[in-house]
C-alpha positions as CSV (number, residue, x, y, z in Angstrom):
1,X,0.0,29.9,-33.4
2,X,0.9,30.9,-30.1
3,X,0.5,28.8,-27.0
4,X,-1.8,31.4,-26.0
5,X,-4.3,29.9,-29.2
6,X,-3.2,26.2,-29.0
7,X,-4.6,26.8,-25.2
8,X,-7.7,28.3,-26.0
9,X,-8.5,25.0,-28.3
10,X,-7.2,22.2,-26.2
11,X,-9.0,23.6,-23.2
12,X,-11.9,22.7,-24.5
13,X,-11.1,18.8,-25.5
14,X,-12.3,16.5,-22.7
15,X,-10.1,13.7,-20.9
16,X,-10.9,10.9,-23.6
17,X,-9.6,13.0,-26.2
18,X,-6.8,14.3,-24.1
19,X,-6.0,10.3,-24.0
20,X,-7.3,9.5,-27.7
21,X,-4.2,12.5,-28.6
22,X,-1.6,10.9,-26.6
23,X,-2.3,7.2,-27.7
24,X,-2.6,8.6,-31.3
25,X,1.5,9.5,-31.3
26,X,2.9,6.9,-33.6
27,X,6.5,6.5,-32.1
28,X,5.1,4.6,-29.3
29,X,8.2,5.8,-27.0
30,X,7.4,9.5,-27.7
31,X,3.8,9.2,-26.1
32,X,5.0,10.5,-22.7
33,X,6.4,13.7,-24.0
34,X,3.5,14.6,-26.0
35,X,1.3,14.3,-23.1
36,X,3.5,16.6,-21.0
37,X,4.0,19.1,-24.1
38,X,-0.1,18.7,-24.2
39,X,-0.7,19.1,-20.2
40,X,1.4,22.1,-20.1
41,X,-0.3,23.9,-22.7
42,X,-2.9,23.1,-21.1
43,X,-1.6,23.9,-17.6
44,X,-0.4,27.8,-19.0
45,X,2.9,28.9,-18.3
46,X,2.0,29.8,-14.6
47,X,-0.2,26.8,-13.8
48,X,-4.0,27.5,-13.7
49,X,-5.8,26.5,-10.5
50,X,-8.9,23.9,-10.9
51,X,-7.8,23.5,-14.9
52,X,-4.8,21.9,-16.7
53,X,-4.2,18.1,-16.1
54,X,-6.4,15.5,-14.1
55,X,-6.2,12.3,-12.2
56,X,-8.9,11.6,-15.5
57,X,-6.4,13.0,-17.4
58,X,-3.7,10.7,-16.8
59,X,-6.0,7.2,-16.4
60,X,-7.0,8.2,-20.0
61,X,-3.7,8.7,-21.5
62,X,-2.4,5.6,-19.7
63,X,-5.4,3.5,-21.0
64,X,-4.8,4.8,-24.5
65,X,-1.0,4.7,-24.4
66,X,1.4,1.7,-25.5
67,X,1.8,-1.1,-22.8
68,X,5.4,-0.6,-22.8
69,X,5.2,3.0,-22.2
70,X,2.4,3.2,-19.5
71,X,4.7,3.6,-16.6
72,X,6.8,6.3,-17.9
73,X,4.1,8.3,-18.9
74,X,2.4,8.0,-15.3
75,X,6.0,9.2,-14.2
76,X,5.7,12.2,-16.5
77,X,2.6,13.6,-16.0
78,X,1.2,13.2,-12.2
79,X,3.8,16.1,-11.5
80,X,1.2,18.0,-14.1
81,X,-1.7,17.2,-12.1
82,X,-3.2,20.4,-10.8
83,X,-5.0,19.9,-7.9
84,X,-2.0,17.1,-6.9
85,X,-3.3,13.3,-7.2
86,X,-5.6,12.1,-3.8
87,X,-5.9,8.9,-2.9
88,X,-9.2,8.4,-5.8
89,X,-7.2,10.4,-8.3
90,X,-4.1,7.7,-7.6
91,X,-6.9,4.6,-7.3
92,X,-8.0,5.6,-10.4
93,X,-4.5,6.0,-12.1
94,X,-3.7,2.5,-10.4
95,X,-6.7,0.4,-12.7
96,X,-4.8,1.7,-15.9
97,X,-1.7,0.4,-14.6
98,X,-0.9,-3.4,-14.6
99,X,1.0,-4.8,-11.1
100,X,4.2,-4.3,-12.7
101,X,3.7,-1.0,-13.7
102,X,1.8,0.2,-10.7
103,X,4.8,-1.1,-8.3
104,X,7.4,1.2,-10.7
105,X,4.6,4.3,-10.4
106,X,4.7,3.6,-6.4
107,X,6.9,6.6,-5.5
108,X,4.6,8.4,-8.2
109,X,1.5,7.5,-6.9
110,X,-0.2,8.7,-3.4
111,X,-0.3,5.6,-0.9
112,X,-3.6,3.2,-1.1
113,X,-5.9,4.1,1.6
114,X,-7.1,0.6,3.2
115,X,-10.9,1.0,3.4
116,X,-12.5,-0.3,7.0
117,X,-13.8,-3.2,6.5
């Protein structure tokens, strides 16, 4: 099928799934470029405002993915993210992520907006 028709099915799958798909890839170390082959089909090949790939997006792919691979797959697909990650989106991406892994994300990630106290 074309991407046109992969599109039109995947749109409609919601971020747990998205997640569920990506965590599902046996070769652990090839979960990061299914979720980018995944987010740009749904992205389009000109980028689609308001759809495509979400801060949710990305916290459920990291949560579903392989420990070892969580970082890299950060790292591949919050340049998907369409709007670009806020501080939630990034907060949210962060609980995924475990210190290590958010410290490697950092230049990744938008910066942690101290709350007033």
């Amino acid at each position: 099928p074309s991407s046109g028709a992969w599109r039109q099915v995947l749109s409609g799958i919601s971020t747990q799934e998205f997640g569920e798909l990506v965590g599902k890839v046996n070769l652990e170390a090839d979960q990061p470029n299914f979720a980018v082959l995944l987010g740009r089909v749904m992205l389009g090949e000109e980028g689609s405002p308001g759809g495509g790939v979400s801060a949710q997006h990305v916290a459920a792919a990291t949560r579903c993915a392989a420990p070892m691979y969580k970082a890299a797959l950060v790292q591949a697909l919050v340049p998907l993210c369409s709007p670009a990650l806020d501080s939630a989106g990034g907060a949210l991406v962060r609980q995924e992520l475990s210190q290590w892994d958010q410290v490697v994300c950092e230049a990744h990630l938008p910066p942690v907006i101290a709350q007033a106290p």
